[in-house]
C-alpha positions in Angstrom: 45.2 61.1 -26.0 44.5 59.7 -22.3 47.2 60.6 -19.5 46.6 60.9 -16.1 47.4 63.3 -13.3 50.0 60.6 -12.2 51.9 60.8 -15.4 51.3 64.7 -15.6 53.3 65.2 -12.3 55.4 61.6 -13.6 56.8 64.1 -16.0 56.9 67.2 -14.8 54.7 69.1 -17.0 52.8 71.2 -14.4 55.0 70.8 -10.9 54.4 73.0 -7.7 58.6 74.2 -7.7 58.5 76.4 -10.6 61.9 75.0 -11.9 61.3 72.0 -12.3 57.8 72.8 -14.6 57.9 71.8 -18.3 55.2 74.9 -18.1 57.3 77.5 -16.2 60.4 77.0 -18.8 57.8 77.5 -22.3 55.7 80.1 -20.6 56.8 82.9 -22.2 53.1 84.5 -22.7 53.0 88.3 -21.9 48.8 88.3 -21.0 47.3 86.3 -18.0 44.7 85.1 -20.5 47.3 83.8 -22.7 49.5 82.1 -19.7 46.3 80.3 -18.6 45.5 79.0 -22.4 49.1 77.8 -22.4 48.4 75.9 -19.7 45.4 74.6 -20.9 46.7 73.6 -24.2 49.6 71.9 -21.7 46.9 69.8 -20.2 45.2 68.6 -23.6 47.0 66.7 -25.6 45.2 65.8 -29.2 43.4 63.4 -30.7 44.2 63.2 -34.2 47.1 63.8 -36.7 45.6 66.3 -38.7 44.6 68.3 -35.2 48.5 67.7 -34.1 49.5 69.0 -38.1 47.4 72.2 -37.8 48.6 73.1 -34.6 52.4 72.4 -35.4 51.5 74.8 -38.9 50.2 77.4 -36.6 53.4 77.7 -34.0 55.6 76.8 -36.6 54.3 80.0 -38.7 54.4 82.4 -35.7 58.0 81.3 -35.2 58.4 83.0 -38.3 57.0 86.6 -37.0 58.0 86.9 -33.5 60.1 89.9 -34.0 57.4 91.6 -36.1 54.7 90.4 -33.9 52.9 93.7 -32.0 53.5 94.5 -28.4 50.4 95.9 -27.9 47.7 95.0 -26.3 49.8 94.5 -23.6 48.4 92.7 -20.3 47.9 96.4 -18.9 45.6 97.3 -21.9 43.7 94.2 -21.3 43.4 94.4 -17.5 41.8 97.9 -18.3 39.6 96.6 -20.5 38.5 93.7 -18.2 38.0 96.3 -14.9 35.9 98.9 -17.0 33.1 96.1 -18.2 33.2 95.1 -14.3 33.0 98.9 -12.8 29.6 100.4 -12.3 29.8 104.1 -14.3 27.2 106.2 -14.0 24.6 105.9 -17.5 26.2 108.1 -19.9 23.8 111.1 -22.2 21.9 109.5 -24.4 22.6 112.0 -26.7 26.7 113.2 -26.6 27.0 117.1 -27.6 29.5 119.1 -26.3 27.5 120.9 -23.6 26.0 117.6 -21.8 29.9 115.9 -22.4 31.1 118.7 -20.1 28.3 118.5 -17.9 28.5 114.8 -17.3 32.3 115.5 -17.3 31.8 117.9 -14.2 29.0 115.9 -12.2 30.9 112.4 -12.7 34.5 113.2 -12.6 35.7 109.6 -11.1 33.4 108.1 -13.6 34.8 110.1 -16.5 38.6 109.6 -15.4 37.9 105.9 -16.0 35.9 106.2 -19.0 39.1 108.5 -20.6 41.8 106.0 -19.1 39.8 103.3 -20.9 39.1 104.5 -24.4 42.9 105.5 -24.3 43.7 101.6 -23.5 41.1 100.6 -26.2 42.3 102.4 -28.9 45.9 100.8 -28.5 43.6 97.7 -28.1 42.0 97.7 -31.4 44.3 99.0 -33.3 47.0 96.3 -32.1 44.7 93.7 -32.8 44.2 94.9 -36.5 48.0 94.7 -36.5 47.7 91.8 -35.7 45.5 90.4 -38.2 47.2 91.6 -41.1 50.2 90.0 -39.8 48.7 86.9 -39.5 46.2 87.2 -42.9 49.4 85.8 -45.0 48.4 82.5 -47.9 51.5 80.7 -45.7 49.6 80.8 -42.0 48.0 78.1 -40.6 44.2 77.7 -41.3 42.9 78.2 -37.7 45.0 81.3 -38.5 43.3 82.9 -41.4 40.3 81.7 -39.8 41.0 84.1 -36.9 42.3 86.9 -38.6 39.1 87.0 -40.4 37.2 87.0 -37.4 39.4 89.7 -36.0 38.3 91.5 -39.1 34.8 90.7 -38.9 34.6 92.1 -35.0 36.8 95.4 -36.3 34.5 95.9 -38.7 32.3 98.7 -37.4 32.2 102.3 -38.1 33.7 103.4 -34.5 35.9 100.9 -34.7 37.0 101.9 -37.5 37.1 105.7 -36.1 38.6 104.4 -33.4 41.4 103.2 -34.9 42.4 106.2 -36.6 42.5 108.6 -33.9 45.6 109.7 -31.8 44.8 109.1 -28.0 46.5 112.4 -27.4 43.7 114.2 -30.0 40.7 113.0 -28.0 38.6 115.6 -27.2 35.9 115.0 -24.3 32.6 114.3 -26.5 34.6 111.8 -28.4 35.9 110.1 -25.5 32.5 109.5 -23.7 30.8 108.7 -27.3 33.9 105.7 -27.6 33.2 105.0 -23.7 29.6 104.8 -24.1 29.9 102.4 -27.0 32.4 100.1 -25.7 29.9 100.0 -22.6 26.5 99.8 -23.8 27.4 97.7 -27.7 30.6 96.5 -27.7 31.4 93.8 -24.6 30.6 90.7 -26.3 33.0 91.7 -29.1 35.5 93.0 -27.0 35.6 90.0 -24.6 36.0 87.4 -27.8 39.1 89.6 -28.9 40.8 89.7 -25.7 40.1 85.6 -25.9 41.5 85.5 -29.2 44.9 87.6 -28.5 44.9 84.9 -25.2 45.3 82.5 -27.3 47.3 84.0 -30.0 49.6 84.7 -27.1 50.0 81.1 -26.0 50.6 79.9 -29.4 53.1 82.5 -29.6 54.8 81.2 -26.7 55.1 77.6 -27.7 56.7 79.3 -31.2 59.5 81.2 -28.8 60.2 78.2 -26.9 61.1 76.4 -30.0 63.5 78.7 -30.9 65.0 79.1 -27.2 65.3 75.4 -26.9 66.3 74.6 -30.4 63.0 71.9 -30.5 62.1 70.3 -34.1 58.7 69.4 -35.2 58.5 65.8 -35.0 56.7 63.6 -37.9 53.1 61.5 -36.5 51.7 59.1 -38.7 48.1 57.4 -38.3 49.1 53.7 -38.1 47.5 50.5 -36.3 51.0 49.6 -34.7 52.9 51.8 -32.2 56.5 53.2 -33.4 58.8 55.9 -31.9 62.1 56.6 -33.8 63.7 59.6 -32.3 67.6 60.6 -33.2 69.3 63.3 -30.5 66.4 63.0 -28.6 67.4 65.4 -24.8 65.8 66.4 -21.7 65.4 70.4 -22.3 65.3 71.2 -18.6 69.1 69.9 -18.4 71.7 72.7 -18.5 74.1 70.1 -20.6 72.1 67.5 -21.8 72.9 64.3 -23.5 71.4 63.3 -26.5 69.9 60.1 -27.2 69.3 57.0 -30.2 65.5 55.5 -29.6 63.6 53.2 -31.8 60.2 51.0 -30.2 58.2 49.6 -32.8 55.8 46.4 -33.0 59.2 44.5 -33.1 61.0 46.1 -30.9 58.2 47.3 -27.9 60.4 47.2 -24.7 63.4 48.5 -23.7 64.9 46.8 -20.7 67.1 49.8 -18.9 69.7 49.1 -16.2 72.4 51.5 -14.7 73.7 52.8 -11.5 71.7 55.5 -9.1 72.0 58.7 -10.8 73.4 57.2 -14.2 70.3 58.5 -16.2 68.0 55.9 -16.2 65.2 58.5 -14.9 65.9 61.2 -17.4 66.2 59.2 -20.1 62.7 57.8 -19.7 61.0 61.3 -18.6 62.6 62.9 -21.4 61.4 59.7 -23.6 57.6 60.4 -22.5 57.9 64.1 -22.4 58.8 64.2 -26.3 55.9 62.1 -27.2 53.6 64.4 -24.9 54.8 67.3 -26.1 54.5 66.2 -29.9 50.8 65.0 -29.3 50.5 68.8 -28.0 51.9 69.9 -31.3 54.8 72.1 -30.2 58.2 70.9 -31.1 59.8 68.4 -29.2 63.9 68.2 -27.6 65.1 66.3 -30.1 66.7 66.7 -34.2 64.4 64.6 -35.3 61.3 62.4 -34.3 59.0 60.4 -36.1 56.2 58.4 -34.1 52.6 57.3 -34.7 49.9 59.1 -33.2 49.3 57.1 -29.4 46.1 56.7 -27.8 47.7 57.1 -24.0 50.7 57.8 -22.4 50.7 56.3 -18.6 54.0 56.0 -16.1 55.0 54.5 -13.1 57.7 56.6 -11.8 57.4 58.1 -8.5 55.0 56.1 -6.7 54.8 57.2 -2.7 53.0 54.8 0.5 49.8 56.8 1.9 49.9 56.9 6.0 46.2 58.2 5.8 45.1 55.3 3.7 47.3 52.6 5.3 48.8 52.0 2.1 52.6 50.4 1.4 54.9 52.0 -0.9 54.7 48.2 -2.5 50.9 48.2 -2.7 50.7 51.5 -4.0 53.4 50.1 -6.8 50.8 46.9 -7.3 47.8 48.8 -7.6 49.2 51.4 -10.2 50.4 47.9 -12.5 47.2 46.6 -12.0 45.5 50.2 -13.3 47.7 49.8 -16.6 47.6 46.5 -17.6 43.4 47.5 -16.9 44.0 50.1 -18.9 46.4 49.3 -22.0 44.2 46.0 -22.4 42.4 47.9 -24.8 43.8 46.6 -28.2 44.6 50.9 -28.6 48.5 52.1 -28.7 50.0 53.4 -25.1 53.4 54.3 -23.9 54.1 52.9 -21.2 57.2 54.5 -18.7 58.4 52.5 -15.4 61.2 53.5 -13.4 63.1 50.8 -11.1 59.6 48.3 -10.4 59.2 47.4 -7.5 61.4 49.0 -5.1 59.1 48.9 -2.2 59.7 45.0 -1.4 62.3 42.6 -0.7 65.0 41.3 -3.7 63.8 38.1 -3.9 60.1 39.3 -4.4 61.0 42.1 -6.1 62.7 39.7 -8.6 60.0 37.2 -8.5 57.5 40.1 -9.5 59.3 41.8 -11.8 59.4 38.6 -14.0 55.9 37.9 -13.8 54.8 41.4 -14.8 57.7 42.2 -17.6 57.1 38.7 -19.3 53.1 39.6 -18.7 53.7 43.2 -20.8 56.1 42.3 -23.7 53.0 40.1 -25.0 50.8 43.4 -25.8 51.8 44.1 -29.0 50.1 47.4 -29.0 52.1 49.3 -26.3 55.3 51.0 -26.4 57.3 49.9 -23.1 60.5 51.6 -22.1 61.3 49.8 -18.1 64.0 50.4 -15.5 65.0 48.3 -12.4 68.1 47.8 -10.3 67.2 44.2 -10.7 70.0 43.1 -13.5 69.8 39.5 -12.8 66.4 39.6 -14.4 67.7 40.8 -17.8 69.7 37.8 -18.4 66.6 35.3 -18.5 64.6 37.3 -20.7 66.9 37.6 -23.3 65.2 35.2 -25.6 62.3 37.4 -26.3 63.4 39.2 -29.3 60.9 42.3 -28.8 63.1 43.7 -25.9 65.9 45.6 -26.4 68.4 45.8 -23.3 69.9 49.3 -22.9 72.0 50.4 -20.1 74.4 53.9 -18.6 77.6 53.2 -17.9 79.4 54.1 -14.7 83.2 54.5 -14.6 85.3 54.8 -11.5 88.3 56.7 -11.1 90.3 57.1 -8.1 87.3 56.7 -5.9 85.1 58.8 -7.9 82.1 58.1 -10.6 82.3 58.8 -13.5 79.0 59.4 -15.5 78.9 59.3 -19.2 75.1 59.5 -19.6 75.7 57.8 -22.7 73.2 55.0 -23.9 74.8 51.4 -25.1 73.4 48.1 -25.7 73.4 45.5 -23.0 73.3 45.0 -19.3 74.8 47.4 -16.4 77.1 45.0 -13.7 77.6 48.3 -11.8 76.5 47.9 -8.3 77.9 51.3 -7.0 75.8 51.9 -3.6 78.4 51.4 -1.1 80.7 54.0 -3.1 77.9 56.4 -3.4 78.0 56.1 0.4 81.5 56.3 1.1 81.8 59.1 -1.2 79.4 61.1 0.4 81.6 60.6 3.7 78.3 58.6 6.0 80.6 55.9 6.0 83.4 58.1 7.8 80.7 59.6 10.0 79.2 56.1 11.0 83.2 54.6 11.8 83.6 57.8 14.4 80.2 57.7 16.0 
């Protein structure tokens, strides 16, 4: 799937104030290595249904263990591990007996303090990871599963591993601890490093499985298909303490929602929390939403907070031109898209605004192979293009009562009339402030 970095920040999947991060609410990784995976499975959305399938089996089974699931190796162990292939030791005997193990022990104290600390570390290292494996060698896992518990098998598969394994870090006596150090140093790196990148990732699928569970997500339903569909029922934004749940169907009949509604009604959630689903589903975690079924989309590309640039000399209104012109460049492809634009065209006057608007919404229902789901404060608009019988015209309703709004969040069919801007104003007491200056 294409998306840009636009859309990426668009939707807050990686954002520099941690709350607001789609990544800082599901990271729930325990390992550095596994927190930088999740973020690079975050950042790679998939190509292909069967990709998306294997990945939801994989979380989806996981979900099913988390309470049995080993906490060791824990980040410590692996930290240890890391700092002991990077920390020169003096060379060990060639030949470990008792008498040269005491010897070296003697001569090389800070080397053998760090050689002791680490074979303790590796032995809860290895033996987690075989924990691990048998967990996750189970007929009902995932095949990139089974795959990787055999591997986890094959690399366990030596005869100090195996020793190692069975002894009690407590039990060690010095021979045996510079014979483990002395392996893990001289023949075991390689092995050791592909483990620790294997519980990474483990530990980032694991995390996507918790979130699931914390945020009450389902796995959604993609299908391979020439036309673009989304059908989504309770579909919510999971980053909202009380959120609203949602109705959404685009399809080749249906490809454009038209979205009106007063500042702060919910026009902006509702369409983040629209293209966030579909990202999240083409990562294949489970989406904020009871159920979802959607076709597998080739691009997802939005239009939602567009800025001027003073370095570049740049208008808020060009900047808004130029990114329409990069997606109808871009969706002209004939290959599906979803499309996300919040109020268009804000940086110029009404009458332009309107005038543009027009051109470029009448221009974008015609693509048959995009998904469009479009806001603007511009409701006159909606009346003349209620002809075309591919857009569907939602809107948020605003009450007022006794000088207050009233927002219901709720999504109904039609066109918004509310123009509440002065209230806002008044309400927030600048009008007051302004009559005393």
């Amino acid at each position: 799937m294409q998306v840009d970095k636009v859309t990426l920040h668009d939707l807050s999947v990686f954002h520099s104030e941690e709350f607001q991060s789609v990544f800082h609410h599901i990271n729930l990784t325990h390992t550095n290595g596994g927190r930088e995976y999740l973020r690079h499975i975050l950042a790679h959305p998939l190509d292909s249904v069967k990709a998306i399938e294997q990945t939801q089996q994989t979380i989806q089974f996981l979900s099913t263990i988390i309470h049995q699931y080993p906490v060791s190796p824990t980040n410590g162990t692996v930290l240890v591990m890391e700092k002991f292939y990077e920390s020169p030791i003096n060379n060990y005997p060639s030949d470990i007996g008792v008498v040269n193990a005491y010897i070296y022990k003697w001569l090389n104290l800070a080397d053998y303090s760090l050689s002791k600390f680490t074979v303790e570390h590796a032995l809860d290292f290895v033996q987690g990871m075989e924990k691990i494996a048998a967990l996750i060698s189970t007929e009902t896992a995932s095949v990139w599963l089974s795959q990787t518990a055999e591997r986890i098998q094959q690399l366990l598969n030596k005869e100090i591993v195996q020793a190692m394994i069975q002894s009690n870090k407590k039990d060690l006596s010095t021979t045996t601890i510079l014979k483990f150090a002395q392996f893990l140093k001289m023949r075991y790196r390689n092995a050791t490093e592909e483990l620790i990148d294997i519980h990474s990732k483990l530990d980032a699928y694991l995390s996507l499985a918790k979130a699931a569970k914390k945020f009450h997500f389902s796995y959604p339903e993609l299908i391979e298909t020439n036309e673009p569909c989304i059908e989504a029922e309770g579909l919510y934004h999971f980053l909202l303490e009380v959120p609203i749940p949602y109705h959404l169907t685009l399809n080749r009949d249906a490809n454009f929602i038209f979205l009106t509604g007063a500042n702060m009604a919910g026009k902006s959630t509702f369409i983040k929390a629209v293209g966030l689903a579909a990202y999240m589903a083409h990562i294949g975690m489970g989406v904020p939403a009871t159920k979802m079924k959607l076709s597998r989309l080739d691009g997802i590309l939005s239009n939602i907070q567009v800025s001027d640039n003073i370095l570049k000399g740049e208008s808020f209104f060009f900047n808004e031109v130029q990114r329409i012109k990069k997606t109808i460049e871009r969706i002209s492809d004939g290959k599906k898209w979803l499309i996300l634009i919040d109020e268009l065209f804000k940086g110029t006057n009404q009458e332009d605004a309107v005038k543009c608007s027009t051109v470029v919404i009448e221009g974008l229902r015609k693509l048959p192979n995009a998904l469009f789901v479009l806001s603007t404060h511009l409701y006159e608009i909606g009346h003349n293009l209620k002809h075309h019988p591919n857009i569907q015209f939602r809107y948020f309703e605003t009450a007022v009562q006794d000088d207050q709004l009233v927002f219901s969040y709720q999504l109904k069919e039609g066109i918004s009339n509310d123009r509440l801007g002065y209230l806002i104003l008044k309400r927030e007491g600048v009008v007051g402030m302004l009559e005393n200056l």
